[in-house]
VEXDREN-2710 file (C-alpha; in Angstrom, 1 decimal):
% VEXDREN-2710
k/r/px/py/pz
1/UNK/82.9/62.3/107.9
2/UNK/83.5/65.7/108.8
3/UNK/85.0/69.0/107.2
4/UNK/85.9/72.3/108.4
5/UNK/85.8/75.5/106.4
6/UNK/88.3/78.8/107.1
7/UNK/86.9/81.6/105.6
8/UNK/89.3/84.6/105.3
9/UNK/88.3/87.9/103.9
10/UNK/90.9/89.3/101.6
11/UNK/92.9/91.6/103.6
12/UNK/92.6/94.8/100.3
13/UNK/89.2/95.3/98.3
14/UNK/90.5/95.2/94.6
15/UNK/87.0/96.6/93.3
16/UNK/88.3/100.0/92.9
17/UNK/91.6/99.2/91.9
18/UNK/90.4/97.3/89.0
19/UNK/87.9/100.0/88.4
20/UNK/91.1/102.6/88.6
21/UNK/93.2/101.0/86.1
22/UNK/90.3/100.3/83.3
23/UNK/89.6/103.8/83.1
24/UNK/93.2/105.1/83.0
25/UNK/94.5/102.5/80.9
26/UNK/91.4/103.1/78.4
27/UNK/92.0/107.2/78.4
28/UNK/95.6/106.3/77.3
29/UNK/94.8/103.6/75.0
30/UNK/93.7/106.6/73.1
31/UNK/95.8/109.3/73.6
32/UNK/98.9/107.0/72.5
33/UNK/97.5/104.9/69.7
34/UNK/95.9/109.1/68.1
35/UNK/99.4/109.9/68.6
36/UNK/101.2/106.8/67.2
37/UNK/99.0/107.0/64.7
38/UNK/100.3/110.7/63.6
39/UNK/103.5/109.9/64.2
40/UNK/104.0/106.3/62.3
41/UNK/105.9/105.4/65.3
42/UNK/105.3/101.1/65.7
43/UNK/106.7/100.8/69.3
44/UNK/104.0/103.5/69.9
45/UNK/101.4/101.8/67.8
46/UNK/102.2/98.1/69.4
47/UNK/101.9/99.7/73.0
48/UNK/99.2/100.8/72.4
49/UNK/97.7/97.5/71.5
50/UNK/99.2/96.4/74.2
51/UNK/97.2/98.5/76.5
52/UNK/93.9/97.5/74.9
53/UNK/94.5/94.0/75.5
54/UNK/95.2/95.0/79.0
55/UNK/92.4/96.4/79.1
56/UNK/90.4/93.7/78.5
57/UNK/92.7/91.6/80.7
58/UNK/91.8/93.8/83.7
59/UNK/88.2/93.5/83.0
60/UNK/88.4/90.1/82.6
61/UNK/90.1/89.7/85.8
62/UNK/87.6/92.0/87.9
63/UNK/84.9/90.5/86.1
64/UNK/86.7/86.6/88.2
65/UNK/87.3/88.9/91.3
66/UNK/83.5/89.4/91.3
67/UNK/82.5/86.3/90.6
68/UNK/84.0/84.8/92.7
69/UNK/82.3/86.5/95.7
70/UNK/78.9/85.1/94.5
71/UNK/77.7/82.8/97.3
72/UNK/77.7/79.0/96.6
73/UNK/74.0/77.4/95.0
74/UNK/72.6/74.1/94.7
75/UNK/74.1/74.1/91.4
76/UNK/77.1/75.1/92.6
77/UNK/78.4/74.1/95.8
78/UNK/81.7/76.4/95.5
79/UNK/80.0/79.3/94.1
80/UNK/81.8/81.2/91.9
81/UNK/85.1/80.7/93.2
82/UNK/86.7/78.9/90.0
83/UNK/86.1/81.8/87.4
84/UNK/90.1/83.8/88.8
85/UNK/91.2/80.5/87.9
86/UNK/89.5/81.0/84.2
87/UNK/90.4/84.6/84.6
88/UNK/94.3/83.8/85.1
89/UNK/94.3/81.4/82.2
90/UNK/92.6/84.1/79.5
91/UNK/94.6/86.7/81.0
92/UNK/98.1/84.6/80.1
93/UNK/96.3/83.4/76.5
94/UNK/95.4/86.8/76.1
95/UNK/99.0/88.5/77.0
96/UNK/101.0/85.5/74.8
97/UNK/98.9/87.4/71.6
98/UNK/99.6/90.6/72.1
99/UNK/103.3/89.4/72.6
100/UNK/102.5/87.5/69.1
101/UNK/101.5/90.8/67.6
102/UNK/103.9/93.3/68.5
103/UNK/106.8/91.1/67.6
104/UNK/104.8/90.3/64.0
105/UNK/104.5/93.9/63.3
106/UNK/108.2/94.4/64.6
107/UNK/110.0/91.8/61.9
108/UNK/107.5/93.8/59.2
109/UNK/108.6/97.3/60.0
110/UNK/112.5/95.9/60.6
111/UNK/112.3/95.7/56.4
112/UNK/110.9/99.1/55.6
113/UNK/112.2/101.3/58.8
114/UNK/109.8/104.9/59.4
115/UNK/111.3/107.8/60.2
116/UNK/109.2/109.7/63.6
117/UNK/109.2/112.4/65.6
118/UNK/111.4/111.6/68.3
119/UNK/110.6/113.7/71.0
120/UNK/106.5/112.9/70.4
121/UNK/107.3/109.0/71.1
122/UNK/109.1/110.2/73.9
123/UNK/106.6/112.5/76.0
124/UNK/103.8/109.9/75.3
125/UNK/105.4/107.1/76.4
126/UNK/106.6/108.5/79.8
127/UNK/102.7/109.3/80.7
128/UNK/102.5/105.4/79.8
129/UNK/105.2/104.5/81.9
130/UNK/103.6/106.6/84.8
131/UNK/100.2/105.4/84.4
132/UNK/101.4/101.9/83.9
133/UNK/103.5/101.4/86.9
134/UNK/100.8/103.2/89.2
135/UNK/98.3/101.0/87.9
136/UNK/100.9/97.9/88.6
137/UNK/101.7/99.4/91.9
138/UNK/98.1/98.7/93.1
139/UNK/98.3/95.1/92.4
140/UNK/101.6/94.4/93.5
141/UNK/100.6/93.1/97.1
142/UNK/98.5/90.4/96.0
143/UNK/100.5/88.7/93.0
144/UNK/102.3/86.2/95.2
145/UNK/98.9/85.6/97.1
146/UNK/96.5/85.5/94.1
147/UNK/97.4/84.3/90.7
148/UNK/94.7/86.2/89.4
149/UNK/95.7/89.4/90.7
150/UNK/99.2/88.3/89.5
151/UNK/97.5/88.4/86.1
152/UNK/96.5/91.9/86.2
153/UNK/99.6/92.6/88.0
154/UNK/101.6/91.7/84.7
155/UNK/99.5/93.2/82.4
156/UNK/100.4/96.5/84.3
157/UNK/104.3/96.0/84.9
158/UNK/104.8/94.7/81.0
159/UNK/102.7/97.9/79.7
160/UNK/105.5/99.7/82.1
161/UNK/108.5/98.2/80.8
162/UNK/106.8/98.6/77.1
163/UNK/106.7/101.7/77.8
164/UNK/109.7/102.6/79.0
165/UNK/111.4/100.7/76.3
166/UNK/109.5/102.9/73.7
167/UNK/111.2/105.8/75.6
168/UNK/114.9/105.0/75.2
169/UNK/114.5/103.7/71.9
170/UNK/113.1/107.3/71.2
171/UNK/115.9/109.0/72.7
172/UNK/118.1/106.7/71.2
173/UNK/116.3/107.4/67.5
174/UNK/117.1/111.3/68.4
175/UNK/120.7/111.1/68.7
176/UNK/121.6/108.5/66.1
177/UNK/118.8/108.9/63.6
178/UNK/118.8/104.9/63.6
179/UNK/115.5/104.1/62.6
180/UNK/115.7/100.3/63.2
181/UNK/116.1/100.7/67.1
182/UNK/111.9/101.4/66.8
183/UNK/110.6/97.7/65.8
184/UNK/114.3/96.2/67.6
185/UNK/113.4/97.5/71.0
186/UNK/109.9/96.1/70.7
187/UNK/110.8/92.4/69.6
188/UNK/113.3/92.9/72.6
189/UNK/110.6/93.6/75.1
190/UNK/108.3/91.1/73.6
191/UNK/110.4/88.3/74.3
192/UNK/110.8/89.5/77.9
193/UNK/107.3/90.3/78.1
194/UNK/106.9/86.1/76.5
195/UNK/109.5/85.5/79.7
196/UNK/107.0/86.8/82.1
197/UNK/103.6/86.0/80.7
198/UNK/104.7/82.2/80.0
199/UNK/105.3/81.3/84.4
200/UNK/101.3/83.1/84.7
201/UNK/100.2/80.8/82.2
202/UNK/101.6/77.5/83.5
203/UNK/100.2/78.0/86.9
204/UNK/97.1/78.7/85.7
205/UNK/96.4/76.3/83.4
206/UNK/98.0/73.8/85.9
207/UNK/95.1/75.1/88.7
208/UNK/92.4/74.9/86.2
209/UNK/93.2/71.6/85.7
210/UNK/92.9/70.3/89.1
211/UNK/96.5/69.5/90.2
212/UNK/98.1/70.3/93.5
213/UNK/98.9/73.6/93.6
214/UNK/102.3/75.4/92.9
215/UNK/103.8/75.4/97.0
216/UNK/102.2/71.8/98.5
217/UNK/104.3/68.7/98.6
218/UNK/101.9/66.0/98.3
219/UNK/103.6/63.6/100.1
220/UNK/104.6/66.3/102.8
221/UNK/100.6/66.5/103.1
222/UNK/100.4/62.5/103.2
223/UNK/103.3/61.8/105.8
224/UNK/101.4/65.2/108.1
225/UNK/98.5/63.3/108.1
226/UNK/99.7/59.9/109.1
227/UNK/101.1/61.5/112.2
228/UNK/98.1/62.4/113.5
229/UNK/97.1/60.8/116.7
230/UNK/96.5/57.0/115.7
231/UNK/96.2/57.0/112.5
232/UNK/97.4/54.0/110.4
233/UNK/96.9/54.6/106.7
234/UNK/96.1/57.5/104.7
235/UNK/94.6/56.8/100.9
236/UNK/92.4/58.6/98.7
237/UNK/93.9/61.7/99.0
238/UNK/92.9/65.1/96.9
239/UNK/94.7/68.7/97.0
240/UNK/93.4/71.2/94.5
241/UNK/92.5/75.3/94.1
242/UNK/88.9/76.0/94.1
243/UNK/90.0/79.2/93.2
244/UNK/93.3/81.2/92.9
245/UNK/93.6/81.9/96.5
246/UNK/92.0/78.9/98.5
247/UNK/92.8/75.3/98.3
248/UNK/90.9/72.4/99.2
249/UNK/91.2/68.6/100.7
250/UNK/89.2/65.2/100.9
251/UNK/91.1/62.3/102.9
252/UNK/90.4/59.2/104.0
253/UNK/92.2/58.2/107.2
254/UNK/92.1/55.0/108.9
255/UNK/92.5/55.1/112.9
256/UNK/91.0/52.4/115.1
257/UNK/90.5/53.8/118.2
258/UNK/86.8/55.2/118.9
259/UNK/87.7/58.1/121.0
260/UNK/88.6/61.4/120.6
261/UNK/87.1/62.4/116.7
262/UNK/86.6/65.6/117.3
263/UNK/89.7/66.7/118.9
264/UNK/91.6/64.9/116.5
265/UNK/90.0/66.3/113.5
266/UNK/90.1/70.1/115.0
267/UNK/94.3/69.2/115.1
268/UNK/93.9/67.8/111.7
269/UNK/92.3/70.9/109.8
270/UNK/94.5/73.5/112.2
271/UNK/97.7/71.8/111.1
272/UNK/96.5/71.7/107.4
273/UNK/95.4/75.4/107.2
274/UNK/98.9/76.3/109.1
275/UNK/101.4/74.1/107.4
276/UNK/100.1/74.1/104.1
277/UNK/97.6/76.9/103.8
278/UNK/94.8/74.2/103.0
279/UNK/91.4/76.5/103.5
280/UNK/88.7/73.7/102.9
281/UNK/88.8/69.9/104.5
282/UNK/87.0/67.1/104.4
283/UNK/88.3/64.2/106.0
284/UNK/86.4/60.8/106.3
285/UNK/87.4/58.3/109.1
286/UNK/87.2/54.4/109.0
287/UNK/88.1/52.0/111.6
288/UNK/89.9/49.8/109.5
289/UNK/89.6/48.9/105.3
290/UNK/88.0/45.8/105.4
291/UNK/85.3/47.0/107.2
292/UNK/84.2/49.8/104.8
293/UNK/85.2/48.2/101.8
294/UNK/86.6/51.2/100.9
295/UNK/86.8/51.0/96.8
296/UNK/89.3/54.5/97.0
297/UNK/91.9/52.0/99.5
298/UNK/92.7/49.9/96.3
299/UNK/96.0/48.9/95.2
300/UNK/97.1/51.9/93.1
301/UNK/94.7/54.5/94.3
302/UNK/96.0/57.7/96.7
END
């Protein structure tokens, strides 16, 4: 048996970014929600909300992003690694309530519209758009690498478009005096917010439950293996994310001839890590099936 490990540092250090976005997100959290407050202004009120459960979103995230730097244990032989995975998942839990909420308070206020002051909605929202899409800015290199990072990532780009949305309904509030366009414009974003938040939660809850990861064709994995040097049959095979940003592999491959293991299984994790972006791999070699009695080669096993 043998397996071969690539370790690859993160090519940014999100610490401070995280650390960035709770504090600016929190400072605004409470300059908008004093001001929708005075105002009566919903879409002011619900982004606020919003950006208190972004809050906690980006905590929650760091707080996986940390763990998951914690070196591995007896008791835990990965570490820490899983907890982005758990991070992802609340973070798109987390994001499909606050969608719930807005677009609950919306249908309430579309009965019994509020007059506000225009051109107060206005000026606070554009210091959320600005904070917002800074904050989103900082995450966007990582959101195709990490899913984790993509969660934060959303959090940041949905308070920006919330934001932004709050804006032109103000405007549009200040020229037309329609007061409906205040709870309209935030069930519009909602549902593209829902659009958004509903692909984060998917992957995630498909990685925390073990299956191959979003980007691997099993059997392309299966067939790239059988063409290694000698090899007969492939069964027993596993592909799943030890966290959001490494995937692992155990394998069973039968190849008869004695010689060469080492070079064979150096081509084998190279051409893993390079085709398929497989981090962690541990492969297990028989000389043939009835000589193991290997249980995993059954009929109707992988």
């Amino acid at each position: 048996m043998h397996q071969c490990t690539h370790n690859h540092s993160s090519d940014q250090s999100y610490g401070w970014v995280f650390a960035t976005g709770v504090t600016l997100n929190l400072a605004f959290v409470v300059v908008e929600g004093s001001f929708g407050w005075y105002s009566g202004s919903l879409a002011l009120l619900a982004d606020a909300g919003h950006n208190l459960s972004d809050v906690l979103g980006l905590l929650v995230a760091w707080g996986g992003y940390a763990l998951a730097k914690l070196p591995p244990s007896p008791q835990r032989t990965y570490g820490w690694r899983s907890s982005t995975i758990l991070g992802a998942v609340f973070n798109g839990l987390l994001l499909l309530v606050a969608v719930g909420g807005i677009a609950w308070e919306a249908v309430g206020r579309l009965s019994t519209p509020t007059e506000v002051p225009a051109g107060i909605v206005i000026s606070v929202a554009m210091v959320g758009v600005v904070i917002n899409t800074g904050t989103a800015l900082l995450f966007v290199r990582g959101r195709h690498s990490d899913l984790n990072i993509r969660g934060a990532y959303l959090h940041m780009a949905a308070d920006a478009l919330l934001s932004l949305g709050v804006v032109v309904a103000g405007f549009v509030i200040m020229w037309t005096h329609w007061l409906w366009v205040d709870p309209v414009s935030s069930l519009v974003i909602a549902v593209v917010i829902f659009i958004g938040t509903w692909g984060l939660l998917k992957d995630s809850v498909h990685l925390a439950l073990q299956a191959v990861p979003p980007g691997i064709e099993f059997d392309e994995v299966q067939v790239a293996l059988l063409e290694l040097p000698n090899v007969t049959e492939v069964h027993d095979l596993h592909v799943w994310a030890i966290s959001t940003t490494e995937i692992a592999l155990t394998v069973h491959i039968v190849r008869p001839d004695l010689e060469n293991d080492d070079a064979m299984l150096r081509e084998a994790c190279e051409m893993l890590h390079a085709r398929f972006d497989i981090n962690h791999t541990t492969i297990q070699i028989e000389r043939s099936i009835s000589a193991t009695d290997c249980g995993q080669a059954e009929d109707g096993s992988l």
